[in-house]
C-alpha positions as CSV (number, residue, x, y, z in Angstrom):
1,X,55.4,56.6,78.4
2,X,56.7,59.8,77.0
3,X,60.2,58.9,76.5
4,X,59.1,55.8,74.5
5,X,57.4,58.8,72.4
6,X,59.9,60.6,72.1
7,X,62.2,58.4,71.1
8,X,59.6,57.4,68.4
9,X,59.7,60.8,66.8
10,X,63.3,60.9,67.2
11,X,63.9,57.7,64.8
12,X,61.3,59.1,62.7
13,X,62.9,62.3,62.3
14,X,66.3,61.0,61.9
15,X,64.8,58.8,59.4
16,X,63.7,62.3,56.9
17,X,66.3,63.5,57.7
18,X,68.5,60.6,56.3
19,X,66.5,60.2,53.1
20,X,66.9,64.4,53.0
21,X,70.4,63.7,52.8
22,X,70.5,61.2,50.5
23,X,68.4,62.9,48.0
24,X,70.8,65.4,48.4
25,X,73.6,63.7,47.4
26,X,71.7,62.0,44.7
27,X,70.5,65.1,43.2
28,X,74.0,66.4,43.8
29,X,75.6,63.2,41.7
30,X,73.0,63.7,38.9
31,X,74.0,67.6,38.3
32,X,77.4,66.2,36.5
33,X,76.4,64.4,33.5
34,X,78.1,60.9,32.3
35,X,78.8,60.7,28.7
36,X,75.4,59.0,27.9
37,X,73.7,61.8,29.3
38,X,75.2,64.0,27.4
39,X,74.5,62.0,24.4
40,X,70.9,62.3,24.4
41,X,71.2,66.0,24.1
42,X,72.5,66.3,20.6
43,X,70.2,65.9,17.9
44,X,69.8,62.8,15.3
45,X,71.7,64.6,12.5
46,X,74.8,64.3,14.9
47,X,76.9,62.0,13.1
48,X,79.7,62.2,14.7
49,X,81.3,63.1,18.3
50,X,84.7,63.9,19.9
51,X,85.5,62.8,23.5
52,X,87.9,64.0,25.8
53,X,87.8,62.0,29.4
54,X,88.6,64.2,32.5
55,X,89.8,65.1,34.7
56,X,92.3,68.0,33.2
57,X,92.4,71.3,33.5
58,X,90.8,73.7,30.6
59,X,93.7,75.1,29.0
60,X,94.4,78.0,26.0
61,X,94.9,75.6,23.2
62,X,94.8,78.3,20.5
63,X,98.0,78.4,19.8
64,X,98.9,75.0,19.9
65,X,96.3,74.1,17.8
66,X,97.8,76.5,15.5
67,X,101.2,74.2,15.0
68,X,98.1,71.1,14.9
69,X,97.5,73.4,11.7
70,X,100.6,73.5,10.6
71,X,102.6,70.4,10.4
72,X,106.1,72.2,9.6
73,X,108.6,74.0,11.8
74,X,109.5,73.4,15.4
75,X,108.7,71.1,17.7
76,X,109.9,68.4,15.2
77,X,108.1,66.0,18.1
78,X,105.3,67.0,20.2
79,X,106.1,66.4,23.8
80,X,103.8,64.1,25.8
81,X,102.0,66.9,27.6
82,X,101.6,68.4,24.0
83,X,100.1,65.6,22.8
84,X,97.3,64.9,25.2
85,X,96.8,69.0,25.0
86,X,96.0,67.9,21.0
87,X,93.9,65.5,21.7
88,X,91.8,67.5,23.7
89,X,91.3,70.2,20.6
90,X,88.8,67.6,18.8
91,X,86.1,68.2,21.8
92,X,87.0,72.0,22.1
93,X,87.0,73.1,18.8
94,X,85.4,76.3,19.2
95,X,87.8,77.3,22.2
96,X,90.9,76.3,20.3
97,X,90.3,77.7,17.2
98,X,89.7,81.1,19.2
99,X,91.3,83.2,21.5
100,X,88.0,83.5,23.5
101,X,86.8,85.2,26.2
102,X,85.6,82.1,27.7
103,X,89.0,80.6,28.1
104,X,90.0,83.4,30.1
105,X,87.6,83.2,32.5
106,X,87.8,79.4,33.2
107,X,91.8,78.7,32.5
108,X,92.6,76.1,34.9
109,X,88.9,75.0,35.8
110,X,89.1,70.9,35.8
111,X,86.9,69.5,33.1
112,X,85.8,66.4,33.8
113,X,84.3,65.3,30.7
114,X,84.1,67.1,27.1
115,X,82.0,66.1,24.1
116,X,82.1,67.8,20.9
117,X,79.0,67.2,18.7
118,X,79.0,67.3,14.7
119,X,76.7,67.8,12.2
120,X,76.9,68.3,8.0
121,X,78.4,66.2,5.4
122,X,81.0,69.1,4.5
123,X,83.9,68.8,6.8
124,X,84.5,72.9,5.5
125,X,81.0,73.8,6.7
126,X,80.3,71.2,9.5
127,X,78.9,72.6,13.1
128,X,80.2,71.4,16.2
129,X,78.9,72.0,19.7
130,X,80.7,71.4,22.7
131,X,79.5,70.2,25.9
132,X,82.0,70.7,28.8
133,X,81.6,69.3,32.5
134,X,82.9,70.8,35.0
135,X,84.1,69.8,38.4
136,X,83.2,73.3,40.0
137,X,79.8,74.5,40.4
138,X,80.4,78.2,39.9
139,X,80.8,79.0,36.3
140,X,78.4,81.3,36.1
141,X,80.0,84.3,37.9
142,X,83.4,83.6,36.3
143,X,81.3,84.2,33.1
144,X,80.2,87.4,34.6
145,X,83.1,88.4,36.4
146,X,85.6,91.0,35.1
147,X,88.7,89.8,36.8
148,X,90.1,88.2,33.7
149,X,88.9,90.2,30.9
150,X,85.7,91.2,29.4
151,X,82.6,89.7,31.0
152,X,80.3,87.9,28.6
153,X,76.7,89.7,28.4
154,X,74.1,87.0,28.9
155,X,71.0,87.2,26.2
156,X,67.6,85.9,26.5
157,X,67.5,84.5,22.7
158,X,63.7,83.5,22.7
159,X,62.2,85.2,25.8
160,X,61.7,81.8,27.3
161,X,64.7,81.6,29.6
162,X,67.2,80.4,27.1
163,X,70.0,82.2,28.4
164,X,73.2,82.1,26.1
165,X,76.5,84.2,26.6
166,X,77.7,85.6,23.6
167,X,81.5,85.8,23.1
168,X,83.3,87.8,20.8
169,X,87.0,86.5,20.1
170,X,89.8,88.8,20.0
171,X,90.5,88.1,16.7
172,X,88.9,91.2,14.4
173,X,87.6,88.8,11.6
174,X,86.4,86.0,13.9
175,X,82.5,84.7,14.5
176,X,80.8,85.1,17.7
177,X,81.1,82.1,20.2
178,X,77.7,81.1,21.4
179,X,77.8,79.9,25.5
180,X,75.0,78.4,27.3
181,X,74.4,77.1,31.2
182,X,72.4,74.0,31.0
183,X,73.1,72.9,34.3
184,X,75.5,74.9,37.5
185,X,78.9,73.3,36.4
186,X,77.8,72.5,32.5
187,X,78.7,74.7,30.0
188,X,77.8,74.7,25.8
189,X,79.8,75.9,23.4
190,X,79.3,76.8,20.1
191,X,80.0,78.8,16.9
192,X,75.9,78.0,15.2
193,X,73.7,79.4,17.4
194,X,70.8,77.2,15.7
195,X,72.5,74.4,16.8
196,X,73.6,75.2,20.3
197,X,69.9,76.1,20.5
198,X,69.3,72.6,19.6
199,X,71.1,70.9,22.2
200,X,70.2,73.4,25.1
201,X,66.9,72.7,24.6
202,X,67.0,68.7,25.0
203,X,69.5,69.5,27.8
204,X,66.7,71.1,29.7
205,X,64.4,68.4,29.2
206,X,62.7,68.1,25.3
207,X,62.8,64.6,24.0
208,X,63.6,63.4,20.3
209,X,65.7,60.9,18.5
210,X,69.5,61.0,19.7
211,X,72.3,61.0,18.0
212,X,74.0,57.9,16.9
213,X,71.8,55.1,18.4
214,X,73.7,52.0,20.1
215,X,72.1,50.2,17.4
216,X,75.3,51.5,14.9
217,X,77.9,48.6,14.8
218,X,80.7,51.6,15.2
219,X,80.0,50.6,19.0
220,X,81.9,47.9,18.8
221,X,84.9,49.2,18.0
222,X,85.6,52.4,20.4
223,X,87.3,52.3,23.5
224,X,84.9,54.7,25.5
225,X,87.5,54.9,28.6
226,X,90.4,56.4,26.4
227,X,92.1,59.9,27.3
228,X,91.0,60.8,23.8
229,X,88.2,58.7,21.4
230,X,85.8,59.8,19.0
231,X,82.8,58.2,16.8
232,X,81.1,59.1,13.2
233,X,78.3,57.6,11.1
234,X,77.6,58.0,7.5
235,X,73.9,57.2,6.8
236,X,74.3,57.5,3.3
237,X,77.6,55.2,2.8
238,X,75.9,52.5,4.6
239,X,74.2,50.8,2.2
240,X,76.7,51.8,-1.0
241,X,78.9,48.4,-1.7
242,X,80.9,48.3,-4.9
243,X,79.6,46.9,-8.4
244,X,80.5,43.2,-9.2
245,X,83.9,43.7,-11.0
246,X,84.4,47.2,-10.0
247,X,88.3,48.0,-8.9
248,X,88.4,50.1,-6.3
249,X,92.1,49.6,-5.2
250,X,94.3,52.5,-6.8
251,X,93.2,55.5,-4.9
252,X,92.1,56.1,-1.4
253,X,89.3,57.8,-3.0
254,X,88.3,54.5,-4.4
255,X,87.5,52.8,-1.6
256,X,86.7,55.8,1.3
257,X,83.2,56.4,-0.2
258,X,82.3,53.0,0.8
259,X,83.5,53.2,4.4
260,X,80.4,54.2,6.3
261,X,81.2,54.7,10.2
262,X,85.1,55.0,12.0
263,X,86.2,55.0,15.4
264,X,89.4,56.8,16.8
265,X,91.0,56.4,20.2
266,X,94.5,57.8,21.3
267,X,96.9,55.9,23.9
268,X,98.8,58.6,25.8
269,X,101.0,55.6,27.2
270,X,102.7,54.7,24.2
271,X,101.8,58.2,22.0
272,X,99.7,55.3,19.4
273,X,96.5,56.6,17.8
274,X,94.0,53.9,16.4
275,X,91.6,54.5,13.8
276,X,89.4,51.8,12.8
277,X,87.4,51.6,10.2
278,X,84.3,50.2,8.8
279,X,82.9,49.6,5.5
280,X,80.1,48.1,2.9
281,X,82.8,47.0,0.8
282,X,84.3,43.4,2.5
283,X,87.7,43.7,0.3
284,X,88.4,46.8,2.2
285,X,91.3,45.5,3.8
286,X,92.8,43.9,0.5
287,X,92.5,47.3,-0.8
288,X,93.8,49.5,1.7
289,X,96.6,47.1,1.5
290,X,97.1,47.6,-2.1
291,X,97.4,51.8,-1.4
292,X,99.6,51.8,1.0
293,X,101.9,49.1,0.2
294,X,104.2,52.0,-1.3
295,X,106.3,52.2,1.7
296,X,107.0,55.3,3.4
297,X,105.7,58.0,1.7
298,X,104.8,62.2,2.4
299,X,101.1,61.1,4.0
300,X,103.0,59.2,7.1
301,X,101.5,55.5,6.2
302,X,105.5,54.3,7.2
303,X,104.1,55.0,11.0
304,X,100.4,53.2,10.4
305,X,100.3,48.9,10.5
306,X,97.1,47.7,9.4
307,X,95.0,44.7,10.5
308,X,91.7,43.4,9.5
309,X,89.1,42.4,12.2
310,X,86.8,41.3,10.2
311,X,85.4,41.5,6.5
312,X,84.8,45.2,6.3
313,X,86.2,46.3,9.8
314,X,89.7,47.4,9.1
315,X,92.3,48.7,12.2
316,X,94.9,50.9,11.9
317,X,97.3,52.0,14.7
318,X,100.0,54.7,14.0
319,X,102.8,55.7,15.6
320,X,102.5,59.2,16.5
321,X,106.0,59.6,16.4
322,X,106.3,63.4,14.6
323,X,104.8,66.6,14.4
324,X,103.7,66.4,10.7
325,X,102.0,62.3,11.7
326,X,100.2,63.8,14.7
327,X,98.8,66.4,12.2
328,X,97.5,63.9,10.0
329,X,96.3,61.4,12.2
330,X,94.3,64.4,14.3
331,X,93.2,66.7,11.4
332,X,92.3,63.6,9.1
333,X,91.1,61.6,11.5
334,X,88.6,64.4,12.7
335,X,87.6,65.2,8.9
336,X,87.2,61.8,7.9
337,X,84.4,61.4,10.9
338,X,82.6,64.3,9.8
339,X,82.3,63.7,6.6
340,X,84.7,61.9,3.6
């Protein structure tokens, strides 16, 4: 009778010790955020985000985000590891624009998922906060370690366990970069300590309205599995329409205020950006149309074809086939989700 026992207890130990295992590897899985996750950590004035799709390895984009900058000079064409390296500056923004600490102490860590957050109507003075996933799970202490430079001091901000780095870029002149540790392998990044404060703390568990709801008809229009794809909303273009009569067709001014929400996505395959747009106005395409049917001009609208969708949705892919129409399409692109 005692081996029957025994052999009982056995299967029921083996039994907790499966389901041990499993929640292991469940808890394990559910340490590395998905992107609609991450989304519910940025705060309902978000209006826009920037998405870079892992795996790559973090790189020092400073500099080449300084020819980005400058659409003049040489390379006359970005090579193709170049160009996904630009396309991974709109999520990074605060460690591109920076020779930071940070970078040093992570070069070559895979990310396997970045999201840049924005917020403010003033593309000059907008915030961003970036949320970067790694694959390892020991930032921390490469953050603390002194191998690679200065070691970032770690701050309790509030005396309630809000840890944040704070990194001070080699330039004399530049801001401090803000760092947080949400999670072992998940790292925030931001210049506005307010709002990196904001997004840490729904990270570690607060609850609130989310950022741009699925509810916003930009949805339908964003390739979410692209290297590169971003998303913005304008609240307050959304229900602005043109007056009866009013001609809106001579100026790219004309028609932008109308154009509410925008979608970009980048195509590493064939170097093609597409930017689509959407807008109260349903003659949108008739009047995009009538501004760039110039030909080639200095803005790059020779590389760009056009298509309408639908009344009000209009598509534009370009050919990303020069330094100076990689600048535009990026630094416009990015400006014209934040805020037009």
């Amino acid at each position: 009778m005692a081996v029957p026992f025994m052999n009982t207890c056995l299967i029921k130990v083996c039994c907790v010790f499966a389901v041990a295992i499993a929640g292991c590897g469940f808890s394990h899985a559910q340490s590395k955020p998905d992107f609609q996750e991450v989304l519910r950590w940025f705060p309902a004035e978000t209006q826009a985000v920037t998405v870079a799709n892992g795996p790559f390895p973090l790189a020092d984009l400073h500099d080449l985000n300084g020819l980005l900058q400058n659409d003049e000079g040489e390379p006359e064409v970005f090579s193709d590891e170049q160009l996904s390296k630009i396309f991974e500056i709109p999520a990074l923004v605060p460690l591109a624009k920076y020779r930071a600490q940070l970078t040093k102490h992570l070069l070559g860590e895979r990310v396997l998922l970045a999201v840049g957050g924005w917020r403010s109507g003033d593309p000059e003075r907008a915030e961003s906060c970036t949320v970067l996933v790694f694959e390892s799970e020991s930032i921390q202490d490469k953050l603390r370690s002194s191998d690679k430079g200065r070691s970032l001091a770690a701050n309790d901000i509030d005396g309630h366990g809000l840890v944040v780095f704070e990194d001070k870029p080699e330039e004399s002149d530049a801001p401090s970069v803000f760092v947080a540790q949400p999670r072992a392998n998940v790292l925030l990044v931001s210049e506005s300590l307010s709002y990196l404060k904001l997004v840490l703390t729904r990270a570690r568990g607060e609850q609130g309205q989310r950022a741009l709801p699925d509810s916003l008809p930009e949805w339908r229009y964003v390739d979410t599995h692209a290297a590169f794809w971003a998303l913005g909303h304008h609240a307050a273009a959304a229900g602005s329409s043109p007056s009866p009569g009013q001609d809106s067709g001579d100026r790219i001014g004309d028609f932008a205020e109308h154009i509410f929400g925008a979608t970009i996505s980048f195509n590493p395959k064939n170097r093609t950006g597409t930017m689509i747009y959407l807008s109260a106005d349903q003659q949108l395409f008739q009047k995009m149309k009538k501004v760039n049917s110039g030909g080639a001009n200095e803005d790059g609208y020779e590389n760009t074809t056009y298509r309408e969708i639908e009344p009000g949705v209009v598509e534009g892919k370009t050919r990303l086939a020069s330094r100076s129409t990689t600048a535009g399409f990026v630094v416009y692109g990015v400006w014209f989700l934040v805020g037009p």
